[in-house]
C-alpha positions as CSV (number, residue, x, y, z in Angstrom):
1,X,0.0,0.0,0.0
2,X,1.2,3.7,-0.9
3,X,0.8,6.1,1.4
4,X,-2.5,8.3,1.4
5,X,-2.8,11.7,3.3
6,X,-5.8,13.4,3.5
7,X,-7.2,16.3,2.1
8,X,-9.4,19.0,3.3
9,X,-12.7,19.9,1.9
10,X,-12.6,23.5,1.4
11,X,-15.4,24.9,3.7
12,X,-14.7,22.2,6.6
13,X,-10.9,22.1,7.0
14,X,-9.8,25.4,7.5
15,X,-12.2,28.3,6.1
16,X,-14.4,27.4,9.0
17,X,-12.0,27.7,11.9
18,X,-10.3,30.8,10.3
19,X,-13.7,32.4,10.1
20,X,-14.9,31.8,13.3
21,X,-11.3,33.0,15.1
22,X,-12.0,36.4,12.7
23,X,-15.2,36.8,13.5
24,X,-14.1,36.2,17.6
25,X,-11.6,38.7,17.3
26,X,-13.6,41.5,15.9
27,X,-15.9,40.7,18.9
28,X,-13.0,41.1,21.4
29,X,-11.8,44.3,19.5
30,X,-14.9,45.7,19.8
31,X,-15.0,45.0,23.8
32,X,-11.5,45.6,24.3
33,X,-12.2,49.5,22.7
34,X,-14.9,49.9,25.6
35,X,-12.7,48.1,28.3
36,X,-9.9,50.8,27.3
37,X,-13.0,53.4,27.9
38,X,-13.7,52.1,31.9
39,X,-11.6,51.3,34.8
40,X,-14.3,49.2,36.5
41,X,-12.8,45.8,37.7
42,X,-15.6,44.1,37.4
43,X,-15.0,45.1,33.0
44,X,-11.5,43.8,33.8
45,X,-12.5,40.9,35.0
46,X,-15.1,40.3,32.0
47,X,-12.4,41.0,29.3
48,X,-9.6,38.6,31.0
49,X,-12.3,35.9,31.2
50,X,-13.2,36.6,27.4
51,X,-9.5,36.3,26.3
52,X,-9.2,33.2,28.2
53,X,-12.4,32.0,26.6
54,X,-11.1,33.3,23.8
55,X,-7.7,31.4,24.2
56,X,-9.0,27.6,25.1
57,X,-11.7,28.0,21.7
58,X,-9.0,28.6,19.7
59,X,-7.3,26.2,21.0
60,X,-10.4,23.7,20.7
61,X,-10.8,24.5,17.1
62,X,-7.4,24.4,15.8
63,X,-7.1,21.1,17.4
64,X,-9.8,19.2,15.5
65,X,-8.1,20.0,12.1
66,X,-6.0,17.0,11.6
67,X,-3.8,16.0,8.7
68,X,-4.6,11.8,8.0
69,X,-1.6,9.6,7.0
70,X,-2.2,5.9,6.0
71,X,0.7,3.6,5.5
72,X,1.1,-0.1,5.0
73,X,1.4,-0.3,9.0
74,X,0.1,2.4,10.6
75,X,-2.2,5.3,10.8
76,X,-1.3,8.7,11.7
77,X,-3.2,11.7,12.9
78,X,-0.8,15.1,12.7
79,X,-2.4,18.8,14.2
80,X,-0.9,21.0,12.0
81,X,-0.8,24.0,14.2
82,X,0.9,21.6,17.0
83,X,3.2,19.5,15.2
84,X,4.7,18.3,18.0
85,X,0.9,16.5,18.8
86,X,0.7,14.0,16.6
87,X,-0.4,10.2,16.9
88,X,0.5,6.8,15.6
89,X,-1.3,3.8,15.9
90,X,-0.3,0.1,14.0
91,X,-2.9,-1.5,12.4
92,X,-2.4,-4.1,14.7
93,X,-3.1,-2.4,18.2
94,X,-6.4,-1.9,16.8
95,X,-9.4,-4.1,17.3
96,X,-11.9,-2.3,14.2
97,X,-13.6,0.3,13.3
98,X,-17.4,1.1,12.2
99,X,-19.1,3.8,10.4
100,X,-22.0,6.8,11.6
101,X,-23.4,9.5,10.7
102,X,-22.4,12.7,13.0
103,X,-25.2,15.3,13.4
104,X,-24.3,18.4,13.1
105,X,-25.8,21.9,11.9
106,X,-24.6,21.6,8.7
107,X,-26.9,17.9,8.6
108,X,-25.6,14.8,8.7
109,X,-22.1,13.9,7.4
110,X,-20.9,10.2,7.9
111,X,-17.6,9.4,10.0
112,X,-15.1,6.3,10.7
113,X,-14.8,5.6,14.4
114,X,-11.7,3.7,14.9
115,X,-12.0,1.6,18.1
116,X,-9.7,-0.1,20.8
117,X,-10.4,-1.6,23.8
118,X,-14.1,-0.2,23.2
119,X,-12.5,3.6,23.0
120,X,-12.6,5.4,20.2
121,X,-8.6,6.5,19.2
122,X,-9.3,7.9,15.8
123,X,-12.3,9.5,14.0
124,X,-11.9,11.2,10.8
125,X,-15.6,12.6,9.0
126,X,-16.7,13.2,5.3
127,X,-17.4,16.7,6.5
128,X,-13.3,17.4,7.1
129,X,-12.2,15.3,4.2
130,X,-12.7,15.5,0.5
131,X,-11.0,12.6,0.1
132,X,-12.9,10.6,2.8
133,X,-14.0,7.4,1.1
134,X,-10.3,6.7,-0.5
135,X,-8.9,7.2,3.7
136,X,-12.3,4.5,4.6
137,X,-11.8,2.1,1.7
138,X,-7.8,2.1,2.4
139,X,-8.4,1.0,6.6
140,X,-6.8,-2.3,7.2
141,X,-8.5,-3.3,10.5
142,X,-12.0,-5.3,10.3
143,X,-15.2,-3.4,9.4
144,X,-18.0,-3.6,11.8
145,X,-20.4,-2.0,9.8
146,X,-22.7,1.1,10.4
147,X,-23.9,1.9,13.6
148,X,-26.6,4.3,14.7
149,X,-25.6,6.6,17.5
150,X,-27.5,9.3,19.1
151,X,-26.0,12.6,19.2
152,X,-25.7,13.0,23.3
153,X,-24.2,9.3,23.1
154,X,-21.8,10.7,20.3
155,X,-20.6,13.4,22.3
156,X,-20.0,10.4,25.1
157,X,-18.1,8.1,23.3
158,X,-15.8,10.9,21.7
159,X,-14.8,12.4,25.4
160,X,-13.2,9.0,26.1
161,X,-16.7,6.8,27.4
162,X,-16.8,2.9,26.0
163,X,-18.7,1.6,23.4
164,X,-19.7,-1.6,25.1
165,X,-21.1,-3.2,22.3
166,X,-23.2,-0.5,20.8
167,X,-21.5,-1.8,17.2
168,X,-23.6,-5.2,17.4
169,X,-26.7,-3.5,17.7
């Protein structure tokens, strides 16, 4: 097997993210101009807590854009911002992975959840990806098929909870 990086779809890899840390700025602009107006502590204590808010989005966001590699024996996940953050799992150490469909605002995009020990390690979505079904049809692990998952119980499995079979349903 060649190697296969992903690519970004143009509105969900990094327009988004760079749109939503413009639009977050002007917003702290605009309060930062009426901080610089008042010497109330309490409107100190607002704008520090809005920077830090500020800070840990940012932070949130950029780390959700992930370059994909595939190789003949492992899969890697690289944050671009953070290159130093980067994962590698051998197709080995995993135990399969199954397909959903995420929910979203945007609708319904469908995503690979690659599991071990009943976590999931790895996600990657069609919404992120243009070239999503080359990364899915290039996975050398088992296929567990397409599992139906609510959106609360999305969230749950994502922040580290197991699956306990909810991919035999």
């Amino acid at each position: 097997m060649h190697s296969i990086k992903s690519k970004y779809t143009f509105f969900g890899g990094l327009v988004l993210p760079i749109f939503l840390c413009l639009m977050i700025s002007f917003l702290a602009f605009i309060l930062s101009l009426e901080f610089m107006e008042s010497s109330n502590n309490v409107m100190i204590l607002s704008f520090s807590g809005l920077v830090i808010g500020y800070i840990l989005v940012l932070l949130f966001v950029l780390s959700q854009i992930k370059i994909i590699k595939l190789n003949s024996d492992s899969i890697t996940s690289i944050i671009p911002v953070f290159t130093f953050l980067h994962k590698v799992h051998g197709w080995k150490e995993n135990d399969f992975y199954i397909t959903i469909d995420e929910y979203s605002r945007a609708g319904t995009h469908e995503a690979v959840w690659i599991i071990r020990n009943e976590k999931v390690i790895q996600r990657f979505s069609s919404f992120y990806y243009s070239n999503y079904k080359e990364l899915k049809n290039n996975l050398q692990i088992e296929y567990k098929g397409k599992t139906d998952i609510g959106a609360y119980r999305q969230v749950y499995y994502l922040l580290g909870g197991r699956l306990r079979n909810e991919h035999n349903r």
